[in-house]
Backbone bond lengths (Angstrom), bond angles and torsions (degrees), N, CA, C in turn:
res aa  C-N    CA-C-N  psi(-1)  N-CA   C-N-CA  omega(-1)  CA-C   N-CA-C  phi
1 X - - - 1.450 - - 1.521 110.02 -
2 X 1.349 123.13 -86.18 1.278 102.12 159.09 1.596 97.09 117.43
3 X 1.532 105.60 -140.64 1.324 105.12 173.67 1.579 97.25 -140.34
4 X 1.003 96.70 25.33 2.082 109.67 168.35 1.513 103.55 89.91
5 X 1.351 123.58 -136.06 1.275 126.89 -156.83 1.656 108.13 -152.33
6 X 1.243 148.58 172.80 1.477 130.56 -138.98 1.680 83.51 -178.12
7 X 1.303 130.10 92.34 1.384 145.37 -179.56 1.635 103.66 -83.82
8 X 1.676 122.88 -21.73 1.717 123.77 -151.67 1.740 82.18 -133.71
9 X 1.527 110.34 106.31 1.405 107.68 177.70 1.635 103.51 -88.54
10 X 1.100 115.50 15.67 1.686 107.59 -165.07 1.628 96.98 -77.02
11 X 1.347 125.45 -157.81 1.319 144.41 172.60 1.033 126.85 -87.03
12 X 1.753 120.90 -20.48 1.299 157.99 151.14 1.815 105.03 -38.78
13 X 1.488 92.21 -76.25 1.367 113.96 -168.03 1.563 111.84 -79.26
14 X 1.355 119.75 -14.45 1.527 103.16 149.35 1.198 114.32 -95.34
15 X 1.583 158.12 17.38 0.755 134.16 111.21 1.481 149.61 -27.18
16 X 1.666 76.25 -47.03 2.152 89.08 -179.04 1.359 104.35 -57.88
17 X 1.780 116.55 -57.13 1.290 136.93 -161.26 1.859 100.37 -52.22
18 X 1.227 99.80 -34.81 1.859 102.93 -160.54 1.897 87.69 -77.96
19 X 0.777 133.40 -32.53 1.605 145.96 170.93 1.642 104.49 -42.40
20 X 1.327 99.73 -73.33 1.390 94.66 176.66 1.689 126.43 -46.34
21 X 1.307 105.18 -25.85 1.815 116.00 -173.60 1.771 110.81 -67.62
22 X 1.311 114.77 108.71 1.301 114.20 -172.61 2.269 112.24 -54.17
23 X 0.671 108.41 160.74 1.320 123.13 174.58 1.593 117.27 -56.68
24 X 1.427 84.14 -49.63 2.003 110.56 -179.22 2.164 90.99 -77.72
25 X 1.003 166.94 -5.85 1.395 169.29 -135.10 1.512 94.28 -154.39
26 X 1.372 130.79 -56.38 1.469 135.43 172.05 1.584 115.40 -43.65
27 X 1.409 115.97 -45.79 1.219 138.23 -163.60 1.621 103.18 -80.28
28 X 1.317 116.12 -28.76 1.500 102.55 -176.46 1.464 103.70 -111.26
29 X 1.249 131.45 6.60 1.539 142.86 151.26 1.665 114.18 -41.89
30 X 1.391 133.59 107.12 1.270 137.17 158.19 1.449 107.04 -86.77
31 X 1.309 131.14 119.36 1.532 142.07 -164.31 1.934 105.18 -124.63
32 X 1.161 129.37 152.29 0.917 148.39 128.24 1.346 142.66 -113.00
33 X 1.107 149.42 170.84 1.568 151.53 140.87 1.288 122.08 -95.55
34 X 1.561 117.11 169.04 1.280 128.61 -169.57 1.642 102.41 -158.45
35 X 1.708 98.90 148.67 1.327 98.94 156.57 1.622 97.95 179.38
36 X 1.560 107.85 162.72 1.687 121.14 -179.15 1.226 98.20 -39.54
37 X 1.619 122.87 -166.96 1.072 149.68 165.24 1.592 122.17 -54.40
38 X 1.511 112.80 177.00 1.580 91.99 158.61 1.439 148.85 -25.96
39 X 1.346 122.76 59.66 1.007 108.62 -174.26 1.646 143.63 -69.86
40 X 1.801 90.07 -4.98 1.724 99.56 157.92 1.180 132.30 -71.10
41 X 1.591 122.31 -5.00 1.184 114.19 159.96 1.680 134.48 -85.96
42 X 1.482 112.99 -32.80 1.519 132.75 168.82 1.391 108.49 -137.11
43 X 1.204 139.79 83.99 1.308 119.20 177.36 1.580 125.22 -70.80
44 X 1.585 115.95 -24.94 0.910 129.64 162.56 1.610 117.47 -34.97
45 X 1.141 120.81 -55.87 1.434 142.40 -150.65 1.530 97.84 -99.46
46 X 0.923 114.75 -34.15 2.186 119.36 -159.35 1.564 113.88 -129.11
47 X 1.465 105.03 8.36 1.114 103.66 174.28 1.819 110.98 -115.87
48 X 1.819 103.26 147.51 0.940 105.43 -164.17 1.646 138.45 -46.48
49 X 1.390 111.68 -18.48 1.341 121.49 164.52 1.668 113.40 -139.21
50 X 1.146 86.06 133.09 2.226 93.58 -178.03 1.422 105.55 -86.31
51 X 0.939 118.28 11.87 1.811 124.45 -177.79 1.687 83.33 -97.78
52 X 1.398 112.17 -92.90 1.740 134.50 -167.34 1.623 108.07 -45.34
53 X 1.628 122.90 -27.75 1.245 114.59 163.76 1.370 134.91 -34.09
54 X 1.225 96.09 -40.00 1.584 113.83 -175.45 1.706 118.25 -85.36
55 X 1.536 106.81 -1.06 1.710 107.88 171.80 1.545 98.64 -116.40
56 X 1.411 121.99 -52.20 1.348 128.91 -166.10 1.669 114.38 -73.56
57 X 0.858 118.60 154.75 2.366 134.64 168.30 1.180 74.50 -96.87
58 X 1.852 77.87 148.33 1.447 109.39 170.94 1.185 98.73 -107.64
59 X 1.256 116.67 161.18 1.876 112.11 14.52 1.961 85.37 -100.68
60 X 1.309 87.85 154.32 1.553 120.90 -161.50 1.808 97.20 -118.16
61 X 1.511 114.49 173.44 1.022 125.95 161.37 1.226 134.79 -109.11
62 X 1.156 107.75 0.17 2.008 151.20 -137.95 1.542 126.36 54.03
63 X 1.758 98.93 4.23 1.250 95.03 171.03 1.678 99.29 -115.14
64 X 1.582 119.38 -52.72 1.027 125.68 -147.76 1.626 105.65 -124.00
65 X 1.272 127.99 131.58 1.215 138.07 161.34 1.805 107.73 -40.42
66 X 1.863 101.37 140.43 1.488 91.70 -179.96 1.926 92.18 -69.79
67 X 1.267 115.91 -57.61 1.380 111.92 -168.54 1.577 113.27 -40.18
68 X 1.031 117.49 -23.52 1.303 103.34 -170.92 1.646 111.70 -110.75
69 X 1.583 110.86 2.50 1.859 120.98 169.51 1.557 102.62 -83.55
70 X 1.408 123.80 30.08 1.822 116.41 178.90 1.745 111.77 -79.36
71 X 0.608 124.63 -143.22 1.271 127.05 168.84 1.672 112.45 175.39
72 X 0.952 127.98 66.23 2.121 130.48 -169.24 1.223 89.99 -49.59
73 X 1.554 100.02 124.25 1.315 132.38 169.96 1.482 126.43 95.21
74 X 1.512 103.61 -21.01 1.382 108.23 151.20 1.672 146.33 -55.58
75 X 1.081 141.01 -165.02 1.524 120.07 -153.01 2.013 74.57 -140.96
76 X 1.416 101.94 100.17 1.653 100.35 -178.83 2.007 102.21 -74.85
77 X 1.260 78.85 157.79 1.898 73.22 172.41 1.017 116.35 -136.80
78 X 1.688 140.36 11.86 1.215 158.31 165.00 1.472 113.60 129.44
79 X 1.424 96.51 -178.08 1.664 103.42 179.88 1.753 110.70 -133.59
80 X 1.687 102.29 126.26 1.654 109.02 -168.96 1.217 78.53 -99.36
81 X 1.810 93.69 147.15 1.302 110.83 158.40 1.686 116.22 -104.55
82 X 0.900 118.34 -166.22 1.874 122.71 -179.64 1.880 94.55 52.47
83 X 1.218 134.73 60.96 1.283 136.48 -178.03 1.398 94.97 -174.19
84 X 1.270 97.65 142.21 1.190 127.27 160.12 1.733 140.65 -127.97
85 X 1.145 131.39 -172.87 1.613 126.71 -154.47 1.905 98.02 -82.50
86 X 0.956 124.37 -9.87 1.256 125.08 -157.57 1.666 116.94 179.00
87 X 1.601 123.48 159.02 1.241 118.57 154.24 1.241 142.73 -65.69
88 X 1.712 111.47 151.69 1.510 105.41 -152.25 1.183 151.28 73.41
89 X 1.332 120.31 13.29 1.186 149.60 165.81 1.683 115.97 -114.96
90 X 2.207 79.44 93.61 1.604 94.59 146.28 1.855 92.97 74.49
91 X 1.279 114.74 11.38 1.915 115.95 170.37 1.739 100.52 73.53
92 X 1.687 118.93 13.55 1.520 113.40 -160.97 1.590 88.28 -104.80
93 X 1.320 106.39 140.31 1.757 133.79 170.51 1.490 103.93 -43.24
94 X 1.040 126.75 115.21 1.958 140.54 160.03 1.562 92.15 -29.17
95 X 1.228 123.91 132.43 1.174 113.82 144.24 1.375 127.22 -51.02
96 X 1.256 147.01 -17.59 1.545 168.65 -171.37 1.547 94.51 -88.47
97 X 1.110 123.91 -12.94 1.348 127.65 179.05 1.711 113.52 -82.07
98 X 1.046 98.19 -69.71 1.720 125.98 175.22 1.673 84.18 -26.24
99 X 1.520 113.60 93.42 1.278 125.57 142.89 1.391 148.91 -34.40
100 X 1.370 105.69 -48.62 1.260 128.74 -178.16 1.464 104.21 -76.92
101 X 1.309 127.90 -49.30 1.478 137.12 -169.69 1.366 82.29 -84.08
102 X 1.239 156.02 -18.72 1.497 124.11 -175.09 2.023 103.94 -95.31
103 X 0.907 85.73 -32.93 2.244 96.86 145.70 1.341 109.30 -19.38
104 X 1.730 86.11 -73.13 1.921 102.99 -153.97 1.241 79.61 -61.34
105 X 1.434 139.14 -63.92 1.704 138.63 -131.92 1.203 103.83 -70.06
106 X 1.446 108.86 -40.46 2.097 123.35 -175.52 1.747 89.73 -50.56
107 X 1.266 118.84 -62.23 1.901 117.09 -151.86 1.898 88.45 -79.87
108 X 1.208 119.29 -39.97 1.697 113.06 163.09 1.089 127.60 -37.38
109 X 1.281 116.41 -26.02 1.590 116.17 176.47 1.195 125.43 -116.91
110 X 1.835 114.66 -4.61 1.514 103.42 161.19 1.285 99.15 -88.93
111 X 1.514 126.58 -17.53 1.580 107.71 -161.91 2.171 100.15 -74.60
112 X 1.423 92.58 -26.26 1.963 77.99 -177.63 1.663 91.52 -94.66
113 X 0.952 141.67 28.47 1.962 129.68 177.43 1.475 79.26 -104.32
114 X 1.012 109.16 -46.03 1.901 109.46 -170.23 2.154 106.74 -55.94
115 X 1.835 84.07 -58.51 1.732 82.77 174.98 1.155 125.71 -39.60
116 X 1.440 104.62 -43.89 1.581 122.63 -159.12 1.677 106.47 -52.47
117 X 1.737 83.75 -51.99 1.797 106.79 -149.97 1.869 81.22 -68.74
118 X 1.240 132.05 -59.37 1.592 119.90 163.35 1.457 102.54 6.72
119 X 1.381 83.22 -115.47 1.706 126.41 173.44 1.515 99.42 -5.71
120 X 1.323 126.09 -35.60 1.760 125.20 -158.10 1.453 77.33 -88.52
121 X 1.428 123.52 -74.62 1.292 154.50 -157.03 2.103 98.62 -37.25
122 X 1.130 107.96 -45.42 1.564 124.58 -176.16 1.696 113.75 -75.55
123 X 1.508 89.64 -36.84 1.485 93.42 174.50 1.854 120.05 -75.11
124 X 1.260 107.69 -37.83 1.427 119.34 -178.44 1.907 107.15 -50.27
């Protein structure tokens, strides 16, 4: 299920899409960001993709602007740098890589599946 499917990749259309996301679904979201290195000094050169440099502000992920990876109402959990959105971009570590943060995320998601199942459990 998920959080559906997103046909309008513009800035427009993740807006709409983030609309649809209930408040109560926002709230049990653990989020981070990512992106290359300094990218205020060369972004050209140090940022995660030399294709997407040229549409996206840095610092970027090579897919996605940090300003624009937020999520209101979600539970942010920081922002790595030297990472990027995916493999192959620019010799920089997958975010899916970052071990340690996939740690935090593993005990992040039984501790709210547990809340949740509460919360169901209280309501019945």
């Amino acid at each position: 299920q998920g959080c559906g499917s997103n046909e309008d990749l513009t800035e427009k259309g993740a807006r709409l899409w983030l609309r649809g996301i209930s408040s109560f679904a926002r709230s049990a979201v653990t989020y981070y960001t990512t992106s290359a290195g300094d990218e205020s000094i060369r972004k050209d050169i140090t940022g995660c993709s030399e294709e997407t440099s040229f549409v996206l502000e840095g610092p970027n992920d090579g897919v996605v602007e940090r300003r624009n990876g937020q999520l209101p109402g979600g539970n942010f959990g920081g922002h790595s740098k030297n990472q990027c959105h995916t493999e192959g971009l620019n010799g920089y570590l997958s975010q899916t890589r970052d071990v340690t943060r996939n740690r935090v995320m593993d005990r992040v998601e039984v501790a709210v599946l547990s809340s949740m199942q509460s919360t169901n459990r209280a309501e019945l």
